[in-house]
C-alpha positions in Angstrom: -5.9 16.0 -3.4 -8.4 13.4 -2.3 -9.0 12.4 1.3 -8.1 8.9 2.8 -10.9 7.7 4.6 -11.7 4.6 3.5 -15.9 4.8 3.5 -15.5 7.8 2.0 -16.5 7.9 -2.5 -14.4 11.8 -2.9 -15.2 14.1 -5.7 -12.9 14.7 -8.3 -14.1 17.9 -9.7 -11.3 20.5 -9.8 -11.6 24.2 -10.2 -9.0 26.9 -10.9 -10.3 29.8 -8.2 -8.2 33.2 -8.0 -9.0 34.9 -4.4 -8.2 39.0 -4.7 -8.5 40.3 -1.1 -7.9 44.4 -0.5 -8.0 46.5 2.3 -10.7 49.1 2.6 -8.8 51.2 4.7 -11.4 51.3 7.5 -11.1 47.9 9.2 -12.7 46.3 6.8 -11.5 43.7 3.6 -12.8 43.2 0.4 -13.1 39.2 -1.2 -13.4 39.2 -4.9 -13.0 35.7 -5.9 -13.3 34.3 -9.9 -12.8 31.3 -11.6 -12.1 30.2 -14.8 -13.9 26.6 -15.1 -16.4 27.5 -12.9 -19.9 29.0 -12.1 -20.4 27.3 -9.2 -18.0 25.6 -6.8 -20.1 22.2 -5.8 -18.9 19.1 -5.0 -20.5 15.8 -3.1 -18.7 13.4 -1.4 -20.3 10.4 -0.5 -19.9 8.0 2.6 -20.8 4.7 1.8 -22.9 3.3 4.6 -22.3 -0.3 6.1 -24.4 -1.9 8.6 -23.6 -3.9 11.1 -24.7 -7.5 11.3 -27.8 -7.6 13.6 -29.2 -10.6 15.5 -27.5 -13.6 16.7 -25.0 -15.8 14.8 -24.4 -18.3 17.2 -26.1 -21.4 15.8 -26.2 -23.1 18.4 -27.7 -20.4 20.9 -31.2 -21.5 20.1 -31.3 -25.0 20.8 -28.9 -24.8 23.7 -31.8 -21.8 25.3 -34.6 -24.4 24.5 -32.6 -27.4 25.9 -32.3 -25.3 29.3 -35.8 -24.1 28.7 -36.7 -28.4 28.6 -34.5 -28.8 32.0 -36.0 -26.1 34.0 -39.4 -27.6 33.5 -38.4 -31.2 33.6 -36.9 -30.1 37.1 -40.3 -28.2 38.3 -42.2 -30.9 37.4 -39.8 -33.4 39.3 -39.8 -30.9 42.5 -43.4 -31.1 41.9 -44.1 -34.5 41.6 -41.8 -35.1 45.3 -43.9 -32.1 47.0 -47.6 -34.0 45.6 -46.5 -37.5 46.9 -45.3 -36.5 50.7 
């Protein structure tokens, strides 16, 4: 049965696997296990990685910053030019 996250690529390998488990007797339990399709029971799954958008994607964030950038300094200069003439 595969998963249902969506990000996650699931392996479809499928193994047959018989599990024996016996008592000891003195607290103890024995695991044999064996397959039949099997030497080694791997598997990958994969999660597909996706990044998030970075940086701005507001077009007009840039020229409104340097348009209030251009009225700060035309207002210094203004405040400046009052102060210098008194």
């Amino acid at each position: 049965m595969l998963g249902t996250l969506d990000d996650i690529v699931y392996a479809t390998n499928e193994y047959t696997v018989t599990v024996k488990i016996t008592d000891n007797g003195d607290g103890t339990l024995d695991v044999d296990v064996t397959s039949g399709n099997a030497t080694a029971l791997d598997f990958v799954n994969i999660q597909e990685l996706v990044l998030p958008e970075t940086g701005e994607t507001n077009p007009s964030l840039i020229p409104g910053i340097l348009l209030l950038l251009i009225a700060i300094a035309l207002l210094a200069y203004y405040v400046n030019r009052k102060r210098a003439t008194r």
